[in-house]
Rosetta silent file (secondary structure, phi, psi, omega in degrees, C-alpha in Angstrom):
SEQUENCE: XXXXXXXXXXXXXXXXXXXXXXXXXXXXXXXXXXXXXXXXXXXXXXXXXXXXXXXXXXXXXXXXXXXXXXXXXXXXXXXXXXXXXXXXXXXXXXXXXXXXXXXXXXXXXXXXXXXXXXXXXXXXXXXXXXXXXXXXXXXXXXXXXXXXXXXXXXXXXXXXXXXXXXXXXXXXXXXXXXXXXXXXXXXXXXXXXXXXXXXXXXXXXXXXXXXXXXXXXXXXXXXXXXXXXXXXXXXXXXXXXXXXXXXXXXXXXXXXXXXXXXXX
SCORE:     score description
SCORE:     0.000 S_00000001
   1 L     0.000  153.749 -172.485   49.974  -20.877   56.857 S_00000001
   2 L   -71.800  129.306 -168.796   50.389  -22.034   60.423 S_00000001
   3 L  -120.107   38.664  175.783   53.937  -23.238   60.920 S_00000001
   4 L   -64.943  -73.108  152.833   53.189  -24.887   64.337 S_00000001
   5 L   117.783   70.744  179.288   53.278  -28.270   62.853 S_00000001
   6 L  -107.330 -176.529 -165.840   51.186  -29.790   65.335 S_00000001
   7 L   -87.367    4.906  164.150   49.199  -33.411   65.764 S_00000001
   8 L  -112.482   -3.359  175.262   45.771  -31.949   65.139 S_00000001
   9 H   -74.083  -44.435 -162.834   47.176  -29.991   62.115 S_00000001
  10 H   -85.482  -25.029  143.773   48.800  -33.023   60.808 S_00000001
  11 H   -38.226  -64.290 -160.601   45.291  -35.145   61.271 S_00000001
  12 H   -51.312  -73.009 -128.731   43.214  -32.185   59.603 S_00000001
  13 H   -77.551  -17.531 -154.050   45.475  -31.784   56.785 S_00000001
  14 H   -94.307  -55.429 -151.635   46.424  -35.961   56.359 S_00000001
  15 H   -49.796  -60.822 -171.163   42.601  -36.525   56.152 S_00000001
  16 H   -54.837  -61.868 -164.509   42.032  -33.853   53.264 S_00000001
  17 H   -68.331  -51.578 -167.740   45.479  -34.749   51.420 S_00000001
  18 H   -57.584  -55.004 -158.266   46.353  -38.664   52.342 S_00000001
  19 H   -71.517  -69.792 -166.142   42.620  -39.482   51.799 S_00000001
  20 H   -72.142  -70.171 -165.589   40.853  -36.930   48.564 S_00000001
  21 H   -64.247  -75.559  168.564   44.091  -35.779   47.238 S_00000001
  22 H   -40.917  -46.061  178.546   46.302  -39.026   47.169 S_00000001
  23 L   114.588  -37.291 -174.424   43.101  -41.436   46.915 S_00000001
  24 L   -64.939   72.278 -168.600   44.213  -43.251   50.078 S_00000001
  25 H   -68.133  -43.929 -179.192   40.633  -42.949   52.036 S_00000001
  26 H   -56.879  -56.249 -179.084   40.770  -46.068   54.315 S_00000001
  27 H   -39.533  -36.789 -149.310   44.516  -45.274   55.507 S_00000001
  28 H   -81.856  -46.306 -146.015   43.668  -41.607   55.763 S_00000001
  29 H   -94.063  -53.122  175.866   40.463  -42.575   58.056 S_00000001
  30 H   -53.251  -37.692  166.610   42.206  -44.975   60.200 S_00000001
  31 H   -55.227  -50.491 -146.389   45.163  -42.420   60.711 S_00000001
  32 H  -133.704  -33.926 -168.936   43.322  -39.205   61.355 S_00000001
  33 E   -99.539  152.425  150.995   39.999  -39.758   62.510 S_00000001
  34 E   -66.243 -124.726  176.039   38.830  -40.832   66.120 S_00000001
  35 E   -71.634  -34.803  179.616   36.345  -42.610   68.038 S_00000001
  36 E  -114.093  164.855  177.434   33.410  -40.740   65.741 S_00000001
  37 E  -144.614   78.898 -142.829   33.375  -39.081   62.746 S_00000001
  38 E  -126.977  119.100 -163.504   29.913  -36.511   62.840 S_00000001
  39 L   -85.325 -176.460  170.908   29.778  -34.878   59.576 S_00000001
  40 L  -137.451  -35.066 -175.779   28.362  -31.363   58.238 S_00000001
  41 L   -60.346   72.507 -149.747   29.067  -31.690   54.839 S_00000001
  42 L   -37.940  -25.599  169.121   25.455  -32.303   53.964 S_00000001
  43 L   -80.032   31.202 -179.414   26.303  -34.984   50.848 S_00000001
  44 L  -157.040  117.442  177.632   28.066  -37.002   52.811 S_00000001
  45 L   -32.303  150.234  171.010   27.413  -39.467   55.761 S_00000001
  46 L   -55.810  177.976 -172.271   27.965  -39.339   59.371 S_00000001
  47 H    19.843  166.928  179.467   31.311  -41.897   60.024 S_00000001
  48 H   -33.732  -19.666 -163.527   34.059  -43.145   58.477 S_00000001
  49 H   -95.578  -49.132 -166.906   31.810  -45.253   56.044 S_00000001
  50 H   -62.454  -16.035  176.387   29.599  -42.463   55.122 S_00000001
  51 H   -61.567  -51.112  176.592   33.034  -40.475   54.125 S_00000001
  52 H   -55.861  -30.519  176.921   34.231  -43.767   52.000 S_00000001
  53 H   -59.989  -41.890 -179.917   30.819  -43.712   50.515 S_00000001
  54 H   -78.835  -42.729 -161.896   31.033  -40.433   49.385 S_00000001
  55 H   -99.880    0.249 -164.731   34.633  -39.821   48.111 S_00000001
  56 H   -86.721  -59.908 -169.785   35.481  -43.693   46.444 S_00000001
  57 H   -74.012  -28.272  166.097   32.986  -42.593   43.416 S_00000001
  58 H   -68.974  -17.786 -169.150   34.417  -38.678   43.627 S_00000001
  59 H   -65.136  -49.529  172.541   37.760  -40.705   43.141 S_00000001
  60 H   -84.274  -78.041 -170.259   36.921  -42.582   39.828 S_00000001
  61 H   -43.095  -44.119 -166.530   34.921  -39.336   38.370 S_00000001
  62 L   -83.275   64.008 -162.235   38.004  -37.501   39.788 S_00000001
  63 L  -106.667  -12.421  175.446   41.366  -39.511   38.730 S_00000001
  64 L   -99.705   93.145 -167.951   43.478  -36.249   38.534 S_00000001
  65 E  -128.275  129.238 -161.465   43.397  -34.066   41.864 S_00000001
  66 E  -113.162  113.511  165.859   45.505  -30.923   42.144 S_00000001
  67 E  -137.443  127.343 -175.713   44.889  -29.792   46.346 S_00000001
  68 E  -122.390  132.563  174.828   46.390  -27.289   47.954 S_00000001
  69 E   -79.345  121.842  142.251   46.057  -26.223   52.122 S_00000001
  70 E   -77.862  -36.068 -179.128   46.147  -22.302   51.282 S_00000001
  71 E  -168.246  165.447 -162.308   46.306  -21.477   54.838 S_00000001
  72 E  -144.024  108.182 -144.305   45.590  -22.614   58.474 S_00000001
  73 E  -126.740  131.473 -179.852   43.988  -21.525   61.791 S_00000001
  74 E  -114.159  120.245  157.612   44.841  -23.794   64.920 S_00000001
  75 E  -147.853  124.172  154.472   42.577  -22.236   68.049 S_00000001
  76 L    59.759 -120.253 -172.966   42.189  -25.093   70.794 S_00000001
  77 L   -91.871   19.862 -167.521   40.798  -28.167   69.643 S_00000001
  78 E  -108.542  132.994  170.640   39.544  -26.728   65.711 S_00000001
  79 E  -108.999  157.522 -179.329   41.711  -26.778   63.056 S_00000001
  80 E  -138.020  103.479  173.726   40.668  -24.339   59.889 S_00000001
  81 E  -106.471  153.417 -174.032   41.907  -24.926   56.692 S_00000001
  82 E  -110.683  125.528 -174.102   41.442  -22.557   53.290 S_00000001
  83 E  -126.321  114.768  167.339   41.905  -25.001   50.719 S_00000001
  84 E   -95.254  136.747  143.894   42.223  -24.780   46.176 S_00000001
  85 E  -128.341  134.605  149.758   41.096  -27.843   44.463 S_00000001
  86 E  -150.997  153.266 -139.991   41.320  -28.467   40.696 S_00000001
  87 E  -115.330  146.106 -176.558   40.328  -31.408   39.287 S_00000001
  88 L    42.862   40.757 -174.304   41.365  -33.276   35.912 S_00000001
  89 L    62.977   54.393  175.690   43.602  -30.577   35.202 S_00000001
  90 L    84.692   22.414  174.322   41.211  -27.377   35.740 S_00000001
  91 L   -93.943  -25.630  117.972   37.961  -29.150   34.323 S_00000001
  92 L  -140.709 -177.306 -175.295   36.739  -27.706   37.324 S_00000001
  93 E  -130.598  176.093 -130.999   38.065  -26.012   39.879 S_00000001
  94 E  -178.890  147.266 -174.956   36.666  -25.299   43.847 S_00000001
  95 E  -145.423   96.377  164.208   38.257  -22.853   46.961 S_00000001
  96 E   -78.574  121.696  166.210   36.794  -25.235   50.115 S_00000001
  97 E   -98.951  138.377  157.628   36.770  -23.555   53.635 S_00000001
  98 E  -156.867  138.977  169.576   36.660  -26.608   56.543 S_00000001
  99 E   -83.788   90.256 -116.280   36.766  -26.689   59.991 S_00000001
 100 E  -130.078  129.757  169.214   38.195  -29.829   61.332 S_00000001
 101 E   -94.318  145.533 -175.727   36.966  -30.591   65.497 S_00000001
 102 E  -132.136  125.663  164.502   39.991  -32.633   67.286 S_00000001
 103 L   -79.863 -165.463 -120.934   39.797  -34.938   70.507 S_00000001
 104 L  -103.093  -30.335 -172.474   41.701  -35.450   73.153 S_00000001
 105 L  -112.776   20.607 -160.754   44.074  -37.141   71.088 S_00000001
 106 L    16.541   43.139  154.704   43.923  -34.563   68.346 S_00000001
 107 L  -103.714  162.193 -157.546   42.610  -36.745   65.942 S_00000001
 108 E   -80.777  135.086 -173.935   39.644  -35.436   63.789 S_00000001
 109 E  -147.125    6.549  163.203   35.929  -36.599   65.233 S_00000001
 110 E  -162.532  158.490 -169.350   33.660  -33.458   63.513 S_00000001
 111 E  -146.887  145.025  155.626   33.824  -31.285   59.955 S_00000001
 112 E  -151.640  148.803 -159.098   31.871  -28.636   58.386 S_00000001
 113 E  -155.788  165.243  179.690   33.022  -27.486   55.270 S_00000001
 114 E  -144.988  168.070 -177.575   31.429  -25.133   52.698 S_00000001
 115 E  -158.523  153.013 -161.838   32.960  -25.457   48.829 S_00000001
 116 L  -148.777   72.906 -133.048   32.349  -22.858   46.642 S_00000001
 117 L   -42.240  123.756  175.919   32.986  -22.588   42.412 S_00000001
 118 L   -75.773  118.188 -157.390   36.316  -20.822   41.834 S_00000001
 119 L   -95.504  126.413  172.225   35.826  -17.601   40.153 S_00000001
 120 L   -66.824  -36.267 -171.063   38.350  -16.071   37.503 S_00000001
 121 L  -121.464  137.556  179.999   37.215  -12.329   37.198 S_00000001
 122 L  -128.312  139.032  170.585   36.917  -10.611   40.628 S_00000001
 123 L   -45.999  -58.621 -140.985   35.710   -6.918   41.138 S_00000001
 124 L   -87.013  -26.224 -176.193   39.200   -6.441   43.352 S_00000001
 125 L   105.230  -26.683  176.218   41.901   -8.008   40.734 S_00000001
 126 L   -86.955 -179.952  154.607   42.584  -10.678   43.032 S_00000001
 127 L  -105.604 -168.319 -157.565   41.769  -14.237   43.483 S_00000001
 128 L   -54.963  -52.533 -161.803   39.462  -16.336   46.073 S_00000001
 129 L  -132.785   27.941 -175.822   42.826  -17.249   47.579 S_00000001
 130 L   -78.378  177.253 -167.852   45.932  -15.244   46.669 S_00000001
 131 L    88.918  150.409  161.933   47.407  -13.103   49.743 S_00000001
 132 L    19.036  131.854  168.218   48.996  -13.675   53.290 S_00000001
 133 L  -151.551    9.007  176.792   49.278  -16.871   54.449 S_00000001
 134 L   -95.322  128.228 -172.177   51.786  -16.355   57.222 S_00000001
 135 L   -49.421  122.705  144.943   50.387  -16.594   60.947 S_00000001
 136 L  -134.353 -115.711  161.451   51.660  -13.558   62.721 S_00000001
 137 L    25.346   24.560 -169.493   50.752  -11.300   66.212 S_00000001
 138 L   -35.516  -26.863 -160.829   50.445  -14.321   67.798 S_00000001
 139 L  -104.752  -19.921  164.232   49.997  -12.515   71.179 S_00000001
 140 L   -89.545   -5.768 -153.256   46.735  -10.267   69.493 S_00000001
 141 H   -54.177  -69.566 -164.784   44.840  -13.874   68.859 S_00000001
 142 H   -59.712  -53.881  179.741   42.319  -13.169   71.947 S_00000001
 143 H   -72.681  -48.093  154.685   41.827   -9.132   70.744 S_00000001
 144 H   -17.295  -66.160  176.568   41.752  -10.125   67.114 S_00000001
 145 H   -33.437  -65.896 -167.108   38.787  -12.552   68.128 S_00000001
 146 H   -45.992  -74.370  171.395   37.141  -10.109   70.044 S_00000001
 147 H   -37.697  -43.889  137.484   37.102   -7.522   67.488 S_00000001
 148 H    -7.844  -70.733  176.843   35.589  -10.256   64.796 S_00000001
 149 H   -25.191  -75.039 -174.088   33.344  -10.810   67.481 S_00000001
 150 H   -70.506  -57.942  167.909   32.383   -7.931   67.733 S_00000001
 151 H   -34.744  -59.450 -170.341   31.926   -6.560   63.637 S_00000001
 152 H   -84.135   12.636  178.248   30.037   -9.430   63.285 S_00000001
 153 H   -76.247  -75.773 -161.107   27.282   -8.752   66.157 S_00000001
 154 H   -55.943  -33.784  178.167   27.384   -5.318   65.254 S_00000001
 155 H  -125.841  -87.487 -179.033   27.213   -4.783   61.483 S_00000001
 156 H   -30.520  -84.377 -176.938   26.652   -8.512   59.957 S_00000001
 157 L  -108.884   42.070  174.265   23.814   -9.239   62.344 S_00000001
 158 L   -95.426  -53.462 -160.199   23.098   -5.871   63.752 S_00000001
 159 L    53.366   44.151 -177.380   23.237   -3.971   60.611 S_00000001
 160 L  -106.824   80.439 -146.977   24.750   -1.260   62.061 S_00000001
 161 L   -89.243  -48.337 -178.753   26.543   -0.246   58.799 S_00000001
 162 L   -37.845  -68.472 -143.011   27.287    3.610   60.537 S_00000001
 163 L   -76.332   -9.974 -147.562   29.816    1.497   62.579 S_00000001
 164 L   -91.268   48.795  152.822   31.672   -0.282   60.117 S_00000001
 165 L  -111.247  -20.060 -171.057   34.957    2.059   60.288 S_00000001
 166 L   -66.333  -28.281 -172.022   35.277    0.915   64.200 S_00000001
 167 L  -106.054  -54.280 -154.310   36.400   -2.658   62.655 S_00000001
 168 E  -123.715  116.784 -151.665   37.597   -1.890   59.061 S_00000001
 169 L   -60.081  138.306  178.880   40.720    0.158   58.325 S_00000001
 170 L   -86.612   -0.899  171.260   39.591    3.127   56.246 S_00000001
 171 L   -49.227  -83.488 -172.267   42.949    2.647   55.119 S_00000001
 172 L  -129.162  101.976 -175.986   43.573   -0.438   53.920 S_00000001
 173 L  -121.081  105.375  148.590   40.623   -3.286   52.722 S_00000001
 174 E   -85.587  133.985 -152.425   41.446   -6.074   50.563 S_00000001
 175 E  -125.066  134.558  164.902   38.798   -7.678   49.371 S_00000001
 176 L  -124.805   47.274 -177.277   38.698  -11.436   47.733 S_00000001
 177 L  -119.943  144.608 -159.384   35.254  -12.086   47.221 S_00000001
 178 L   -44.571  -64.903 -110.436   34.623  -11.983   43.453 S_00000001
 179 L  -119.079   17.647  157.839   31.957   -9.765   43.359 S_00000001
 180 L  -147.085  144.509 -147.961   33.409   -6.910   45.439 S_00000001
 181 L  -116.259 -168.857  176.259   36.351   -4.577   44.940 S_00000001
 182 L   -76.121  173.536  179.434   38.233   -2.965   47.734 S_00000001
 183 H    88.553  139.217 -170.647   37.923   -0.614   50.110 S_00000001
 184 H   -37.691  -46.621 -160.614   35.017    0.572   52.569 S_00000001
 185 H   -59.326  -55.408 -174.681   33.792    2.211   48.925 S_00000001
 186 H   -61.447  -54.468 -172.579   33.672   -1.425   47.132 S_00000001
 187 H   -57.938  -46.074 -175.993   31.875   -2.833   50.137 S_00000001
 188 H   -77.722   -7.646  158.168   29.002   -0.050   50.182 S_00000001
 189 H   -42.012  -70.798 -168.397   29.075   -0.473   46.285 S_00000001
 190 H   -50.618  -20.430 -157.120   28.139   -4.274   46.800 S_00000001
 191 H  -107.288  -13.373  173.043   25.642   -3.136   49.235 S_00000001
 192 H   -93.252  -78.048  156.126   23.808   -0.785   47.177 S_00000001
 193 H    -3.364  -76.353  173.703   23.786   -2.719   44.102 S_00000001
 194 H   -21.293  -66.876 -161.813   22.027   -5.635   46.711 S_00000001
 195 H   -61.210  -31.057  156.932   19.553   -2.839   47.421 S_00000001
 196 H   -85.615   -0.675 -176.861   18.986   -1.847   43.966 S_00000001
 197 L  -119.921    7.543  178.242   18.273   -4.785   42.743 S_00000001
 198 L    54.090   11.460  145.807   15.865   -5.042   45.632 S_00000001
 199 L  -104.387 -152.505  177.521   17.680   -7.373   48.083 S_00000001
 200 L  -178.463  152.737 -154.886   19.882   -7.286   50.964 S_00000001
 201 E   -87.192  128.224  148.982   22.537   -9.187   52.526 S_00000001
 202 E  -144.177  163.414  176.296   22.152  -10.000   56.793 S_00000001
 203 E  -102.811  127.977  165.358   23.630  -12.976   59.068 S_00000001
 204 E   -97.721  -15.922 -178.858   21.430  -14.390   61.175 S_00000001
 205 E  -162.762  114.030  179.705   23.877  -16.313   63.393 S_00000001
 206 E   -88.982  123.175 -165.006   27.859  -16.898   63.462 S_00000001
 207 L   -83.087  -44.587 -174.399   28.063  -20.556   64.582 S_00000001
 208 L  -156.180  124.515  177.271   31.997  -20.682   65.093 S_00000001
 209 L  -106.843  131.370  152.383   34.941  -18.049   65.567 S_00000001
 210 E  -129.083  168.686  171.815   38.226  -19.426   65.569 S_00000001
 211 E  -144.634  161.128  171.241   41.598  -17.029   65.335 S_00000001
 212 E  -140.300  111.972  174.682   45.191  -17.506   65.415 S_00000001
 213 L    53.036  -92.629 -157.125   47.329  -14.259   65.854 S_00000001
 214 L  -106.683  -11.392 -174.283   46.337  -12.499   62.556 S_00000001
 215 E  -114.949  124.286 -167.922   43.798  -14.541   60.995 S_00000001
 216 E  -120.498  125.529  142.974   40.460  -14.897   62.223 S_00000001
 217 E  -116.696  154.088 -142.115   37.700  -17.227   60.833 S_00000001
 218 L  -112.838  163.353  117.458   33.638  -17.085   61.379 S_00000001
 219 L  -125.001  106.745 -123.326   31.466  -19.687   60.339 S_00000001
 220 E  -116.227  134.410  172.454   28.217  -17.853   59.777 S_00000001
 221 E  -111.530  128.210 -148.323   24.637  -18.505   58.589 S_00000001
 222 E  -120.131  172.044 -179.556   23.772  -15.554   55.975 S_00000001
 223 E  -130.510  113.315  164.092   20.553  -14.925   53.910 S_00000001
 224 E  -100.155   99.455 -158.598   21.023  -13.340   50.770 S_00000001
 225 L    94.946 -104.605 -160.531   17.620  -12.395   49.027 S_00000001
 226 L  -130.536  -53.325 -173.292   15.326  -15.448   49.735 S_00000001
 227 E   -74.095  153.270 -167.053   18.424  -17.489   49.840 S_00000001
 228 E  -107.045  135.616 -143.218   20.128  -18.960   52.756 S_00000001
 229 E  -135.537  124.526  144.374   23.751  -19.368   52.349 S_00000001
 230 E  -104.776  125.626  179.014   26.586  -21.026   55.019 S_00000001
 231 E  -107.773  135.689  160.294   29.553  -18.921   54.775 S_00000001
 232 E  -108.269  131.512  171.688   32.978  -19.191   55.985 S_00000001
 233 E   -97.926  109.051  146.008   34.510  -15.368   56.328 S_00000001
 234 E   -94.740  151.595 -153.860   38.457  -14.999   56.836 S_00000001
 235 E  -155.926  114.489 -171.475   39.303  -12.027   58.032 S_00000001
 236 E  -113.116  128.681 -165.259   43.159  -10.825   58.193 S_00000001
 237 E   -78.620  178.840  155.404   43.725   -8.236   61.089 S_00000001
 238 E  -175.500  133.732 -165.106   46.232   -5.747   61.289 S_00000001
 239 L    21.684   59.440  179.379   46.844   -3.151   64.232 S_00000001
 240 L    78.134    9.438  179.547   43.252   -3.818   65.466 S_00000001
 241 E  -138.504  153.499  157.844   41.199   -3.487   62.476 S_00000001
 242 E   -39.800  107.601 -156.770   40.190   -5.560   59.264 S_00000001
 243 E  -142.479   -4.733 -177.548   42.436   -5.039   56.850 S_00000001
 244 E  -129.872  151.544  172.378   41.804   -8.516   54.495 S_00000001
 245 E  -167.021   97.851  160.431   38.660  -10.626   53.617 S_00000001
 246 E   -94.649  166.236 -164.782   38.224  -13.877   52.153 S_00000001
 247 E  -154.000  132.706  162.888   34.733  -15.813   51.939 S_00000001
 248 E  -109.922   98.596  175.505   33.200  -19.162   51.188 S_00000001
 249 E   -99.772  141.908  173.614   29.742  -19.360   50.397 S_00000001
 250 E  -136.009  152.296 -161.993   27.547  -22.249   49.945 S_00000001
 251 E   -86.761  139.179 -177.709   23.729  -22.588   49.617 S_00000001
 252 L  -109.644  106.710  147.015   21.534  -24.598   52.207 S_00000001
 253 L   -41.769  133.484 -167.845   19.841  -27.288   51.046 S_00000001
 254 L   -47.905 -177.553  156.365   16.678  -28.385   51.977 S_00000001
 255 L   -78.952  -37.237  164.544   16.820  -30.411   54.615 S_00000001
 256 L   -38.338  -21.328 -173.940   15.297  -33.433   52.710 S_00000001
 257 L  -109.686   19.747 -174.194   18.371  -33.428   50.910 S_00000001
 258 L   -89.710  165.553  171.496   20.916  -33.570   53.775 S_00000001
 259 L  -103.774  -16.366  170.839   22.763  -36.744   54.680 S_00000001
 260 L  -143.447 -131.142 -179.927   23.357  -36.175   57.735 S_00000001
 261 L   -98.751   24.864  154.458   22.319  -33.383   60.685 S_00000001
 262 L   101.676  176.423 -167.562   22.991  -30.530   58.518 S_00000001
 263 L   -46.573  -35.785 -176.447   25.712  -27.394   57.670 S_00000001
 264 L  -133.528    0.000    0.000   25.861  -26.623   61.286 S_00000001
């Protein structure tokens, strides 16, 4: 996790802990957010009110809340946090990706967040959010990016599959998405399966790349079958290639059901 300790980290992170985890929402909102508050999280209102609106009744259903910041991406004014919740002692539990926007004043004024049911049995042996959490290559941030960038033009919404060793170490893949194990071989498994089953995975658009040294995160709009998914992808580098990959997927809603101006 990012061990900057800076004043838009300590906004992102107060909002999520002081307010949902601790209960304190008004304090939290007065502390950490700025002039606006322009939401993403489609259940939940635009400003400070629609946030109290939302979380005072998750609060009461909710009186036990176990939340943990797994890790943390700082890149200019976005904070990125990987986040575990479990709730009433594991009655259920939840792996959140959110992107926190910061002003001038690094206090928090836009969110998008995807939340995603935490899964016990994984293809790979791992979980959603075990692995690395220390920032490092601080000085690769900008080539990291690039490379990101570039995989997900190229392969995600290219589908230029031939290519996928130019980004992802034939080495070394760790994979923490349930439902794929490692290794190039576990990814074209998942992709064949897709295919046999007579769908197929593609991104139509990555909305927002941030990176910090080793850790790069996308947030991406993906279609899987007939459904349309927003995903957050982390992606942990290592001498220029992929070498890690966690993911948060969530489902798009109609729009009739949004609350505000939608995932992205």
């Amino acid at each position: 996790m990012s061990q900057t300790g800076s004043k838009k980290l300590y906004h992102a992170q107060g909002l999520y802990l002081d307010g949902i985890r601790d209960g304190k929402i008004w304090d939290a909102l007065n502390a950490h957010t700025g002039a606006r508050y322009t939401q993403h999280s489609t259940g939940v209102g635009d400003g400070q009110q629609g946030f109290a609106d939302f979380f005072e009744p998750f609060l009461e259903r909710n009186p036990i809340r176990d939340i943990q910041v797994v890790r943390a991406i700082e890149d200019g004014p976005y904070v990125f946090v990987h986040v575990y919740q479990s709730l009433n002692n594991g009655e259920s539990q939840w792996v959140t990706a959110d992107l926190f926007g910061t002003d001038e004043n690094d206090k928090v004024i836009e969110h998008w967040d995807v939340i995603q049911a935490f899964e016990t049995e994984t293809k790979s042996g791992r979980t959603m959010i075990d692995g690395p959490t220390e920032i490092e290559d601080l000085d690769q941030t900008e080539a990291n990016k690039a490379k990101v960038a570039a995989f997900c033009d190229t392969v995600l919404i290219g589908g230029d599959y031939d290519r996928v060793t130019e980004f992802i170490s034939t080495e070394e893949y760790l994979q923490h998405n349930p439902a794929v194990a490692d290794g190039l071989d576990g990814f074209g498994a998942f992709a064949a399966d897709l295919a046999a089953r007579g769908q197929s995975m593609r991104y139509w658009k990555i909305h927002k790349l941030v990176g910090q040294g080793n850790f790069v995160a996308t947030l991406g709009h993906m279609q899987m079958g007939q459904s349309h998914h927003c995903v957050f992808d982390i992606f942990r580098l290592k001498d220029g290639k992929i070498v890690e990959h966690w993911d948060v997927q969530e489902k798009i809603l109609a729009p009739e059901d949004w609350n505000n101006q939608g995932k992205f």
